[in-house]
Each structure stands twice: as C-alpha cells, then as structure tokens.
FIZARO-22374 format. One record per residue (C-alpha): chain; x negated, y, z negated; residue in three letters; residue number from 1. Coordinates in steps of 0.02 Angstrom, whole numbers. Example, Ala and Ser with C-alpha at 12.3 -4.5 7.8 and 13.67 -1.06 7.14 Angstrom:
   chain        X        Y        Z   resn   resi
       A     -615     -225     -390    Ala      1
       A     -684      -53     -357    Ser      2
//
This chain:
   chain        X        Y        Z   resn   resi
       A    -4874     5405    -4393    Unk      1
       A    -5003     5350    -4509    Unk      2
       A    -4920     5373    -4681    Unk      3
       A    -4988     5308    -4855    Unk      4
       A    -4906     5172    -4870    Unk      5
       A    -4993     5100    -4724    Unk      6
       A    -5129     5184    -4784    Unk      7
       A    -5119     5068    -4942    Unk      8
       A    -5107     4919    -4854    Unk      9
       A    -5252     4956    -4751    Unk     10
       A    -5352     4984    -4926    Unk     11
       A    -5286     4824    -4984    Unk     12
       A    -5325     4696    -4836    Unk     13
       A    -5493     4798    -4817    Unk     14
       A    -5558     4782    -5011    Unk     15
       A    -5513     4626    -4995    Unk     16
       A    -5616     4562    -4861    Unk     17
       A    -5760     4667    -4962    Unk     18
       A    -5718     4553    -5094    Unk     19
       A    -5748     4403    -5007    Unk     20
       A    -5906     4451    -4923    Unk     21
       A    -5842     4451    -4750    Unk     22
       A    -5847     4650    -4747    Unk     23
       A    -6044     4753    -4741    Unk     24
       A    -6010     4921    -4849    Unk     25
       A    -6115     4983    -4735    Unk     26
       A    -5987     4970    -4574    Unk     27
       A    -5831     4988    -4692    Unk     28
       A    -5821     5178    -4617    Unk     29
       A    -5811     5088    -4453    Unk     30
       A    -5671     4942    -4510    Unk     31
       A    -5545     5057    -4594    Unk     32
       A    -5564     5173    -4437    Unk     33
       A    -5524     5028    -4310    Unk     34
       A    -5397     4956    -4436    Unk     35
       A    -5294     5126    -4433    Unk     36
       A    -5329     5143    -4259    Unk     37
       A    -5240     4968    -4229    Unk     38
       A    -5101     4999    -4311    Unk     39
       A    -5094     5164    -4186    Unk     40
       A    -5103     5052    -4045    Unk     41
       A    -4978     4929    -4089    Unk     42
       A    -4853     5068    -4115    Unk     43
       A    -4875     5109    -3948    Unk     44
       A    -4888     4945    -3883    Unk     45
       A    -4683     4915    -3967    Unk     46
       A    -4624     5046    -3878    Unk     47
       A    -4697     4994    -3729    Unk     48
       A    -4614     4846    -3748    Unk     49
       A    -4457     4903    -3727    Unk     50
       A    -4496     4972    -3539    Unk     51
       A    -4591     4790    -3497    Unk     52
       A    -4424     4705    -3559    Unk     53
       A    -4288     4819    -3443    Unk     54
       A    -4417     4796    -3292    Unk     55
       A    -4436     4610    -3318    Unk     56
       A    -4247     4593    -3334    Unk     57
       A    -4257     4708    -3154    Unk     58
       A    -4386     4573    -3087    Unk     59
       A    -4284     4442    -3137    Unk     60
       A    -4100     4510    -3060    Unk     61
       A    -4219     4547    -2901    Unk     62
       A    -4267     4380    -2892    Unk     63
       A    -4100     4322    -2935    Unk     64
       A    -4025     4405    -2778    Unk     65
       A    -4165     4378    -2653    Unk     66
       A    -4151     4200    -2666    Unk     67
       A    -4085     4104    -2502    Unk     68
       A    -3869     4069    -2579    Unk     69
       A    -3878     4201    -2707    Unk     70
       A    -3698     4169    -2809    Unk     71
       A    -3570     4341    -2811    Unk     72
       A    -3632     4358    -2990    Unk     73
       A    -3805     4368    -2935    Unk     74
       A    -3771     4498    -2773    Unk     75
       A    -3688     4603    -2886    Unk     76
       A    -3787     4600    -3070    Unk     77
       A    -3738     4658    -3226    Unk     78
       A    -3895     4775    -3232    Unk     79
       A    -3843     4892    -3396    Unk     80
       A    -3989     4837    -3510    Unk     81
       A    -4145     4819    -3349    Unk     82
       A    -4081     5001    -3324    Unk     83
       A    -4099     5057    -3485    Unk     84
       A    -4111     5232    -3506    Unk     85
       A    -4202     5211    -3695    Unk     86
       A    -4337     5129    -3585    Unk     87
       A    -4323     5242    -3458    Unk     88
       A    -4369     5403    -3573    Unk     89
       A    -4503     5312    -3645    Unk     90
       A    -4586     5272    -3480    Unk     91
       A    -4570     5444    -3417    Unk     92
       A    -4566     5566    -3549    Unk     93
       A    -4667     5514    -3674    Unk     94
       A    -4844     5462    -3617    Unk     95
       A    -4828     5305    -3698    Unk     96
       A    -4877     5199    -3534    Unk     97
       A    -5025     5312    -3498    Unk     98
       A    -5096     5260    -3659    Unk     99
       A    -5055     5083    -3645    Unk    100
       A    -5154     5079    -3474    Unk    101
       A    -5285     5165    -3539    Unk    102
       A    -5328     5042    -3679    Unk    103
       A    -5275     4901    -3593    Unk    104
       A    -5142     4831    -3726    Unk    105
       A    -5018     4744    -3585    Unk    106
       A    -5076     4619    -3459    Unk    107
       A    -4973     4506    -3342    Unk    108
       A    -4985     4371    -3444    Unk    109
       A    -4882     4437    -3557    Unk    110
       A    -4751     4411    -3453    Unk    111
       A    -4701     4229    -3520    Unk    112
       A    -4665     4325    -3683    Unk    113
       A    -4535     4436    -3612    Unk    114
       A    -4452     4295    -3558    Unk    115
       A    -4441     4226    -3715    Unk    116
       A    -4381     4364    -3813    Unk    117
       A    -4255     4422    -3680    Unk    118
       A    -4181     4244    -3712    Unk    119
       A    -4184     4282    -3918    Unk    120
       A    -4107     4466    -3848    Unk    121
       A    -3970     4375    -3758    Unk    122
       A    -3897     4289    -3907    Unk    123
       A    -3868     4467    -3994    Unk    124
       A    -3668     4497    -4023    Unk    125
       A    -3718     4651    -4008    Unk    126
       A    -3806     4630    -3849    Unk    127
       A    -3663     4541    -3774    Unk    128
       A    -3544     4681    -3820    Unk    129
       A    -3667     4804    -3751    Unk    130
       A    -3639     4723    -3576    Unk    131
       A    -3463     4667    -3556    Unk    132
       A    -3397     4826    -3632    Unk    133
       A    -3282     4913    -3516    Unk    134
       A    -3339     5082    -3504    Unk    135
       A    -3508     5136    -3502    Unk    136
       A    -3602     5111    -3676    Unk    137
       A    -3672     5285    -3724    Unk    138
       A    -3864     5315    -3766    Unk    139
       A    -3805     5316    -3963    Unk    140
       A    -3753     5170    -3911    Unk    141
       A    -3915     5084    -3851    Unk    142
       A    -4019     5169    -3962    Unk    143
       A    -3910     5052    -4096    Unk    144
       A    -3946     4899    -4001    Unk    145
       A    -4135     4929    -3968    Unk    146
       A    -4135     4945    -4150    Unk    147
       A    -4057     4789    -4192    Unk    148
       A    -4167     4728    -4073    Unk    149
       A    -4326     4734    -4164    Unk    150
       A    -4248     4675    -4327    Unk    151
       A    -4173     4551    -4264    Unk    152
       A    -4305     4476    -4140    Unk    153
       A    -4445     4568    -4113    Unk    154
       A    -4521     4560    -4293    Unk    155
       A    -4443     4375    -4304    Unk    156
       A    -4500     4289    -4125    Unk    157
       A    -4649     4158    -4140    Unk    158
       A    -4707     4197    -3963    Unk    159
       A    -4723     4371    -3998    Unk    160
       A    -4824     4339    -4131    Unk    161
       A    -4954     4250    -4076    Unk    162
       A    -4952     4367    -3932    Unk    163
       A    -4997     4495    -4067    Unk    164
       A    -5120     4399    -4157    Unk    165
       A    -5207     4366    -3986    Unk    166
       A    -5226     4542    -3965    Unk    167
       A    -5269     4602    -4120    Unk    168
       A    -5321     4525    -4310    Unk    169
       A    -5231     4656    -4383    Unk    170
       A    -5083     4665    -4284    Unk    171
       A    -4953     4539    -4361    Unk    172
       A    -4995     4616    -4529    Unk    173
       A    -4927     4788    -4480    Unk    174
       A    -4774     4726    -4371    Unk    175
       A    -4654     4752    -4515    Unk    176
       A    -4717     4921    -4537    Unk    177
       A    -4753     4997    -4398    Unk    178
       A    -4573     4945    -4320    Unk    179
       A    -4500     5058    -4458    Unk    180
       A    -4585     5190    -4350    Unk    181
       A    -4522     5140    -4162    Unk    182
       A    -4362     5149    -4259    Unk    183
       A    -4383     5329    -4315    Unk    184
       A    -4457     5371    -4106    Unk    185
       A    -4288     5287    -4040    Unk    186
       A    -4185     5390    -4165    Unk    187
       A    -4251     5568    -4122    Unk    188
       A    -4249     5506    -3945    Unk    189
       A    -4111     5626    -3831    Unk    190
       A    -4107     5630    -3650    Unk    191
       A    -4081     5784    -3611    Unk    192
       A    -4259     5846    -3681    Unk    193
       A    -4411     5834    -3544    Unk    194
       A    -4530     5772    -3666    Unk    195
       A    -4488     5623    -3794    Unk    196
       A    -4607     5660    -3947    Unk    197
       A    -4704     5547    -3997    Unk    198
       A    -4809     5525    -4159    Unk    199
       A    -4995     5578    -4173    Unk    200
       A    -5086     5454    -4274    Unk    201
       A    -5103     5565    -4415    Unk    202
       A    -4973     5696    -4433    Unk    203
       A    -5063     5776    -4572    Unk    204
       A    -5240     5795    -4615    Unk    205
       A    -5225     5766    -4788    Unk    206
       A    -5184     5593    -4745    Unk    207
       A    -5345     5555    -4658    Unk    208
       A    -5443     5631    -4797    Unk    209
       A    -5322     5538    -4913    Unk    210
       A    -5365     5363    -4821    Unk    211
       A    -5571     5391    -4820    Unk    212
       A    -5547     5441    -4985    Unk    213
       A    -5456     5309    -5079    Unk    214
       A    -5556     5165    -4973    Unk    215
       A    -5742     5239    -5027    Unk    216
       A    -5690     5241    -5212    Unk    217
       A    -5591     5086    -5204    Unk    218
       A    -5758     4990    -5146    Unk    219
       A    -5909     5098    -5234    Unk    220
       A    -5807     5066    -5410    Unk    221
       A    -5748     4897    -5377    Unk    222
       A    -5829     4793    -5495    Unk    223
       A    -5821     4944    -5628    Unk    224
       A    -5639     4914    -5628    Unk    225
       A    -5648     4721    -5615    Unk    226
       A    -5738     4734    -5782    Unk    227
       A    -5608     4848    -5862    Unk    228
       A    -5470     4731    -5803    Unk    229
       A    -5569     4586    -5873    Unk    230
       A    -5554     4698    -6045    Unk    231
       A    -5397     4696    -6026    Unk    232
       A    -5325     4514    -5968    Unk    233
       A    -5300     4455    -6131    Unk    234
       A    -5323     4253    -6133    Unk    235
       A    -5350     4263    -5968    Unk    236
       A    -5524     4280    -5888    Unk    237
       A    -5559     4376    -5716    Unk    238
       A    -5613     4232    -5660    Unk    239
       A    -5478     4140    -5629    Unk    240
       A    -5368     4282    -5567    Unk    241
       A    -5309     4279    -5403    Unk    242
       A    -5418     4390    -5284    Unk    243
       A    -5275     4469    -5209    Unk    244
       A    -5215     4515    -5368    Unk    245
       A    -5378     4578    -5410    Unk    246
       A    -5391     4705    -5259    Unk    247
       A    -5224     4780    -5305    Unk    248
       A    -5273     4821    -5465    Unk    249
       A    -5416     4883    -5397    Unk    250
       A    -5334     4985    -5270    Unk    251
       A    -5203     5039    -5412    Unk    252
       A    -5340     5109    -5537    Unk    253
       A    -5437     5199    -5373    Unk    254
       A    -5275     5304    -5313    Unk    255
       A    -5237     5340    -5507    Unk    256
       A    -5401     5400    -5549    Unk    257
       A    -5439     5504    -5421    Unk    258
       A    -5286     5574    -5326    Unk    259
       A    -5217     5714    -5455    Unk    260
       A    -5081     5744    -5349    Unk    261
       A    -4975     5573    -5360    Unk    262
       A    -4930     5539    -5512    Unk    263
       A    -4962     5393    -5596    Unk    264
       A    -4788     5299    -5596    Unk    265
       A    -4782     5328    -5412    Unk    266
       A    -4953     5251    -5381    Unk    267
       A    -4905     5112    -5504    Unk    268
       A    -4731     5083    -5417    Unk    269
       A    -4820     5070    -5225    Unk    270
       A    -4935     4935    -5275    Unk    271
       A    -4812     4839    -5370    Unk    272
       A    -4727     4818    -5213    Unk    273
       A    -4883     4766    -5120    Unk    274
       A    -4902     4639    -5249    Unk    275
       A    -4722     4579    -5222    Unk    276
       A    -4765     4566    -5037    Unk    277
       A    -4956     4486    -5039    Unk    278
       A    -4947     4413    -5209    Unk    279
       A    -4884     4269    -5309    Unk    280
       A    -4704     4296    -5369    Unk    281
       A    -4751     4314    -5529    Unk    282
       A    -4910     4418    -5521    Unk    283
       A    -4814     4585    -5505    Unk    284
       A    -4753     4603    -5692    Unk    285
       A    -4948     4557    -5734    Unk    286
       A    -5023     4681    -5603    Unk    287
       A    -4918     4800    -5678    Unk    288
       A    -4953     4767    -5864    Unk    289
       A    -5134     4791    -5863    Unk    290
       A    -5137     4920    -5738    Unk    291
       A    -5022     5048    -5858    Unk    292
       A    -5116     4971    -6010    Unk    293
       A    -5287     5048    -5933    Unk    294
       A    -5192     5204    -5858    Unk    295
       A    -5142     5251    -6024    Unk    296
       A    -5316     5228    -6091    Unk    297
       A    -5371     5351    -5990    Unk    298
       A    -5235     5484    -5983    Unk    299
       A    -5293     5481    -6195    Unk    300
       A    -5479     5497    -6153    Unk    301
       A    -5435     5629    -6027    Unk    302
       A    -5502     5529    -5877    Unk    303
       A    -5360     5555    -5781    Unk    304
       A    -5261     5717    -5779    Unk    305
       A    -5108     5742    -5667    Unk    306
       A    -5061     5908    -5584    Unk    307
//
C-alpha cells in the first residue's frame, strides 16, 4: 500500500520538521517508521468506516421502528445501504475489523461523526438513486457509490476531519492519498471470493529500503544541498526562501543523487507536484529551475549517473 509517492510526502513533512528543530536525528528512524505506519492505519481505519456507517444506519432504522407509533415507513425501512454488502465483505472477509480492534482506531464516540456524514451521504444523487431504484442495485453498482462516497464527502466533511486530526497528527495530511487506495480495495472487491485482499503495508521490499533510504540522505546532506541551492538562487538568498520550498529541493537533489534507478525527469516531475500541493503557487517553476540547473551540474561532473 505504501507506494513512493507517499513515500515522498512522508520525506517531505519529515525533513521539514528536521528543519525546524522540532525533529531529534537521533529518533528520525523512529518518526518516519510511525509516520508510514499511520498512514497504514488510517487506510484501514477508511475502510472500516464503511462497515461503522451501514451498522449505524442499522442502529438508527432499529431505533426508528422500536419506538412506541413507529410510522409504515419506519416498520418497513428502506434498508439497501445499512445492508450493504461492500461493508459486509469488508467486515467478514478481509480482517480489516480485527485490526481496527486491535489498535484501537474506532471508539463509540465516534459515533456523532457517522451521523454527520450519513447526513452529507444522504444528499448524494447518486445515493438517492441507489435507494429508490426499482430493482435491486448490483454490487458494481455500490462499489460506484461507495466510491463517490469518499470523493464526495469523506475527504470533504469537517467533522471527519477533526475526527482524524484527533486521532492522529498525520492523519488529515494523508486523507487525499490514502483514499486513492480504499478506492483501488473496493474495486478488486467481488463477492463471490472468501477472502477480500487487502494491502500489506509494503507490497515490495524495495520500497521500504527505498523510504529509509531517501529519508537518511535527505537529512545527513541537508545543509550540503542548502548551500548548493544558495549557489544557485541567483538574486535571491537562502535566506529568505520559503522553508517548504527549501525541503523539496532538498528532497529533489536526495532522490536524484542517489537512486540510479529513477531517472532524473521523473524525480524532478514528483516534487514539482509536491510543490504545487505544499507550496506557494508560484514556487514550482523556481523549485524546478534550480533543481535541473544543479542536476545538470552534476550529470557533467559525473556525480550522478542513471541506469
């Protein structure tokens, strides 16, 4: 599940808080491990989330029809999405729920939250048409709406979020991310299999090498490359760069130095986009300017040589 591109945003946020003092090189080991480890959890704890939603709707059409005049609609539910067989998979087939209980990631008092995103849920056309169609929807079917689901309120409710931010620092930062990979689990999701897979935290070791890797040489030759980009900034003094702009040069310069197999415009075009998303709007075209202007250097002094 852990892929580089979260890998490089891990880097980022963690060279970062180097920068600024608030991380000890000599627990960063420790940081990047709980930081990937996070990201792990919340991926679980999303797909969890779908099974707490369809049995909260349950509670709530239970309630509904144990009350003392219950009204025909509520003796008789509509109960398509509480018995949702997407959640239904994940809650038996996948182990998901085991490892939510096991690291404690759900608690009652989350409940308040399901409330308030099945509200967000209920104002989905797509929802709607999912329970007043006339014949059954199909699992292709809900698999489509549990997508549109977490695009379209999931990653966007406010109560979720500080939810998230309650339960981990690093949580709301991957949310955008790590929902791309729920979407991939509800997509190779089928029925008719025993087991729904799931996704290790690293599905290849090269990855976790990759990730120790890049976040020891991004720190031990941070200010080595700080100086270099100071060479570089013409009329414009490290100084008064932005610090986030400085770590993803930094982070840049690491993965292009030392990572033989990626070449150069890939690792160039990844952090340009990290810029684009923690950066000023215009710091991309300038990340990217010095960056290639010192990646060329080297490439002539033979200090970087691409397989």
């Amino acid at each position: 599940m852990i892929n580089r591109l979260l890998i490089r945003i891990k880097t980022v946020q963690l060279v970062y808080a180097y920068m600024q003092g608030s991380l000890d090189k000599m627990n960063s080991d420790e940081q990047m491990a709980q930081s990937i480890e996070s990201s792990y959890k919340l991926y679980n704890y999303l797909l969890g989330l779908i099974v707490k939603l369809a049995d909260y709707r349950k509670t709530q059409l239970e309630n509904a029809r144990n009350k003392f005049l219950p009204t025909q609609e509520e003796r008789f539910p509509n109960a398509r999405f509480a018995n949702s067989l997407v959640a239904k998979c994940i809650a038996e087939k996948s182990g998901v729920m085991e490892y939510i209980e096991e690291h404690e990631l759900m608690s009652d008092f989350d409940t308040e939250t399901y409330r308030n995103l099945l509200e967000q849920i209920e104002t989905l056309p797509s929802y709607k048409q999912f329970m007043t169609q006339k014949e059954a929807p199909t699992f292709e079917q809900e698999k489509e709406l549990w997508k549109e689901i977490f695009a379209e309120v999931i990653t966007r409710n406010t109560m979720l979020d500080a939810t998230l931010e309650e339960k981990s620092i690093y949580w709301n930062d991957d949310l955008a991310t790590v929902t791309q990979f729920v979407v991939k689990a509800i997509n190779q999701m089928d029925p008719a299999k025993e087991t729904i897979k799931i996704a290790k935290m690293f599905d290849r070791n090269e990855d976790q090498k990759f990730a120790r890797d890049l976040f020891h040489y991004a720190i031990d030759e941070a200010y080595e490359n700080l100086q270099l980009i100071d060479e570089k900034a013409e009329n414009w003094q490290v100084e008064r760069m932005a610090l986030m702009d400085k770590v993803v040069m930094i982070c840049a310069l690491t993965e292009i130095r030392h990572f033989t197999d990626i070449a150069v415009r890939i690792s160039m075009n990844e952090y340009i986009e990290l810029a684009k998303h923690y950066c000023a709007p215009d710091s991309a075209r300038f990340i990217n300017g010095i960056v290639d202007k010192i990646a060329k250097e080297w490439k002539k002094e033979g200090i970087i040589v691409k397989a």
